[in-house]
C-alpha positions in Angstrom: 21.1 93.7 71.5 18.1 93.4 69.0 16.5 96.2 68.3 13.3 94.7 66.6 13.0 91.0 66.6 10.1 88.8 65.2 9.4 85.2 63.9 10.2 86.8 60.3 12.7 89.5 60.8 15.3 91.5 63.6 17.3 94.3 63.9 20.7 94.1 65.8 23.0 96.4 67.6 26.5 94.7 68.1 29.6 95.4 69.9 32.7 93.5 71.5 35.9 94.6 72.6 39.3 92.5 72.9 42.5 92.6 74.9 45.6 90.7 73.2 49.1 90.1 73.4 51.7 88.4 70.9 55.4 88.3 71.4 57.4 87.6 68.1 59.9 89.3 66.4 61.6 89.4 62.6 63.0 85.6 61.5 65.9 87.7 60.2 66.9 89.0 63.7 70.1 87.7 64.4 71.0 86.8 67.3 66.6 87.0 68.1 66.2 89.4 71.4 65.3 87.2 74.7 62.6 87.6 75.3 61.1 88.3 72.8 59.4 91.5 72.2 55.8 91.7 73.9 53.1 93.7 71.8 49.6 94.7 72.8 46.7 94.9 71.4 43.3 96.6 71.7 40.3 96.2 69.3 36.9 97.5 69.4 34.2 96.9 67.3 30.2 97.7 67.2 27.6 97.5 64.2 24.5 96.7 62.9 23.3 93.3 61.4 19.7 93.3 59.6 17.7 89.6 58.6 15.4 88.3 56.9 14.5 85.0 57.8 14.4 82.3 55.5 15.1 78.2 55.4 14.7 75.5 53.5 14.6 71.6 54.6 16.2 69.9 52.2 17.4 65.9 51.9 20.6 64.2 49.8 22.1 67.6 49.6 25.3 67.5 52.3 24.4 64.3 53.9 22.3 61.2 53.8 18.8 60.0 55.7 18.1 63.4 57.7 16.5 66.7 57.0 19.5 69.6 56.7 17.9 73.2 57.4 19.7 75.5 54.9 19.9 79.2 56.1 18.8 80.7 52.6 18.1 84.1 55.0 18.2 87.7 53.3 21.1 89.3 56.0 23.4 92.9 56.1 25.9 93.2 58.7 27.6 96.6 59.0 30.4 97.3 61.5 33.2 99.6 62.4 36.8 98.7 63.6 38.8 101.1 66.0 42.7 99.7 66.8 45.8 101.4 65.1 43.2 103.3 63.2 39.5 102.5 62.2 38.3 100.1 60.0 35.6 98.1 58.5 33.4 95.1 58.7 30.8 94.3 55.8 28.9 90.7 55.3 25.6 89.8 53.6 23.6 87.2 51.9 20.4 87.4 49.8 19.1 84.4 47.8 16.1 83.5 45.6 14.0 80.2 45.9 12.4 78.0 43.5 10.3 74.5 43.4 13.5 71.9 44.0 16.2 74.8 44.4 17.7 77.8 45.4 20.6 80.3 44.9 22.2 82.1 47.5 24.6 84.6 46.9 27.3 85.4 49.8 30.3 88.4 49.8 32.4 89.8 53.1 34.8 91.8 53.4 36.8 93.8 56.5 39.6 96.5 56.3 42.3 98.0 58.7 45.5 97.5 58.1 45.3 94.7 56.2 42.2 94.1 53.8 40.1 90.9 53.2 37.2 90.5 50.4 35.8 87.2 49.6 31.9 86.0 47.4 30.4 82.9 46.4 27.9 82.2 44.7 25.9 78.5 45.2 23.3 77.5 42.2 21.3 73.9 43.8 18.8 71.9 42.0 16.9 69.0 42.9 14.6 69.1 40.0 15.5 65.7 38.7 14.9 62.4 40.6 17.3 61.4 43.1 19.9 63.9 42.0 21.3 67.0 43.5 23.0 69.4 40.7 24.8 72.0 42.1 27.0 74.8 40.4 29.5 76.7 42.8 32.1 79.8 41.8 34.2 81.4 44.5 36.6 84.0 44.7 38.5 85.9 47.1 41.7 88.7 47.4 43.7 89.6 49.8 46.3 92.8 50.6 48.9 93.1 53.6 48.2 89.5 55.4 49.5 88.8 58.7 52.2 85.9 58.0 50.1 82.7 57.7 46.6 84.6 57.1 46.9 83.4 53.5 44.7 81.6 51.3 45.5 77.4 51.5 42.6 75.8 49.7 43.5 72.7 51.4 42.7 73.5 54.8 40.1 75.4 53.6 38.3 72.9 51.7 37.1 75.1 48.9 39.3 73.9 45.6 40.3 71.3 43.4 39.8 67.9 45.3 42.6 65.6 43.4 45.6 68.2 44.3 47.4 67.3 47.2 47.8 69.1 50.3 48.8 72.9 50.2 49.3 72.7 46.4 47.5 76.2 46.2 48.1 79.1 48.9 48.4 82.7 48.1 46.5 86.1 48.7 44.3 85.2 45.4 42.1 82.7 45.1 39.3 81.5 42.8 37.0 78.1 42.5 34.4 76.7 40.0 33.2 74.0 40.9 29.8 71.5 39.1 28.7 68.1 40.9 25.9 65.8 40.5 25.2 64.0 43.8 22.9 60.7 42.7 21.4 58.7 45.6 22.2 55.6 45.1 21.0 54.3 48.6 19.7 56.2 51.6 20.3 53.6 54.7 22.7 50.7 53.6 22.5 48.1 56.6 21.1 50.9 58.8 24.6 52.3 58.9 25.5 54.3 55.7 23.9 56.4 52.9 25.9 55.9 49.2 25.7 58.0 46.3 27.9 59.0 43.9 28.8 62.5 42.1 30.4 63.3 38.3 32.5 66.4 39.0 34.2 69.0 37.2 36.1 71.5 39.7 39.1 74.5 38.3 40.5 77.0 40.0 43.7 77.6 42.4 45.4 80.0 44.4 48.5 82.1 44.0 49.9 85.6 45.1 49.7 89.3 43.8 53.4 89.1 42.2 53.0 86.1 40.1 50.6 84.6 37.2 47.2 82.9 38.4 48.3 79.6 39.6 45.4 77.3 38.2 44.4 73.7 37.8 41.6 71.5 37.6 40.2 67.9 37.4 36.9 65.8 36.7 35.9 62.5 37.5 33.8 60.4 39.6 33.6 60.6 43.5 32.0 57.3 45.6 30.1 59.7 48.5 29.4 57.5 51.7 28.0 59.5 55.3 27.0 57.6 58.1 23.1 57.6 59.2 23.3 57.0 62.8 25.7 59.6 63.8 24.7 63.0 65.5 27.1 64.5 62.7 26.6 63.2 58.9 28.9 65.2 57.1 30.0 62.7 54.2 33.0 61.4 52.9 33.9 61.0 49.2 36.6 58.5 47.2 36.9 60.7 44.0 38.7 59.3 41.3 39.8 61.6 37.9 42.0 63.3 35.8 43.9 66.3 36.6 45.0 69.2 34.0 46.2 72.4 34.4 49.2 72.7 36.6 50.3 68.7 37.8 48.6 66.9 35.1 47.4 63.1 35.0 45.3 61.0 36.8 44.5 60.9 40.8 42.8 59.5 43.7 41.5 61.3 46.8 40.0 60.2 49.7 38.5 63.2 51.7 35.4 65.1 53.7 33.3 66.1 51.2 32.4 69.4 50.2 29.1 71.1 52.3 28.3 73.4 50.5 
């Protein structure tokens, strides 16, 4: 429900509420119960989310011949969680804008019986001709997961790009991350905008009860994203050197990062 709501700013109230049931029991029950234990569940929640409104039209930066509209908006989102006991829900976002760039600065994090806190902060210039520069550091914790809540910075998209899949999963997880998209055509054929993109990524995940489980790799990724499609998320060939943890050189062919 908005409270206040303009071309600039609003004001939201928010609530929800959610039935849910899961049957599952311990993998060290032997012989396992049938059937299996049933477990309800009922959540509520309710808040407050404030905005400033604020986008930027941008070109080259996660795709090729379109405008993207980047949310750069100011936003606080404030809630309150009510199941086995009451917890919390806290997200925001606040940027700064110059000629040919932008930061934005993102954090969350929610609480009950298991805790989740995650930031990023994204650093984009387009200062120089034909070349996006962007600088990206990420981190994130997490206590008490539900089995299979964990970080996995393959599925996630968010970490080294020459490790292979699920080579970093835990309840801590960090990524640094420097590209330089170069346009090297817009609308090949019609069909396809190319570019390419020096990289340098590090970082890994791992959990609470073991040393930071780290690697990282730089090299050169071939970006290709088709121009006709409703959808122009891009595609990348990156070729490089890996150090850290599994060291030597590596191909990857993969969706790109959108940052």
């Amino acid at each position: 429900m908005a409270a206040r709501a303009t071309s600039r700013d609003y004001v939201r109230l928010w609530f929800g509420a959610e039935w849910r049931r899961e049957d599952f029991v311990r993998d060290d029950a032997v012989p396992a119960p049938l059937p299996f234990p049933r477990s309800t569940f009922v959540t509520g929640r309710g808040g407050l989310e404030i905005g400033h409104v604020r986008f930027r039209v941008l070109e080259h930066f996660n795709s090729y011949a379109r405008r993207e509209d980047v949310d750069l908006s100011q936003t606080l989102q404030l809630g309150a969680v009510v199941e086995s006991g009451v917890g919390y829900e806290a997200r925001g976002q606040v940027s700064t804008v110059w000629r040919g760039g932008f930061a934005l600065l993102y954090g969350e994090a929610t609480g009950l019986d298991s805790t989740r806190t995650r930031g990023r902060l994204t650093i984009v210039s387009q200062n120089l001709p034909r070349q996006t520069l962007i600088a990206h550091l990420e981190g994130g914790r997490l206590q008490r997961p539900k089995p299979g809540a964990e970080f996995d910075l393959w599925f996630d998209q968010r970490g080294p790009r020459l490790f292979g899949a699920h080579a970093f999963t835990g309840t801590r997880m960090a990524w640094l991350a420097f590209e330089d998209r170069i346009l090297v055509a817009d609308d090949l054929w019609g069909m396809v905008g190319l570019g390419l993109a020096p990289f340098l990524d590090y970082g890994g995940a791992w959990y609470a009860d073991e040393p930071a489980r780290l690697g990282g790799d730089a090299g050169l990724a071939l970006r290709f994203g088709p121009t006709r499609a409703v959808r122009g998320d891009a595609g990348e060939l990156a070729v490089g050197y890996r150090f850290g943890i599994g060291t030597g050189w590596a191909i990857a062919l993969r969706r790109g990062f959108r940052f």
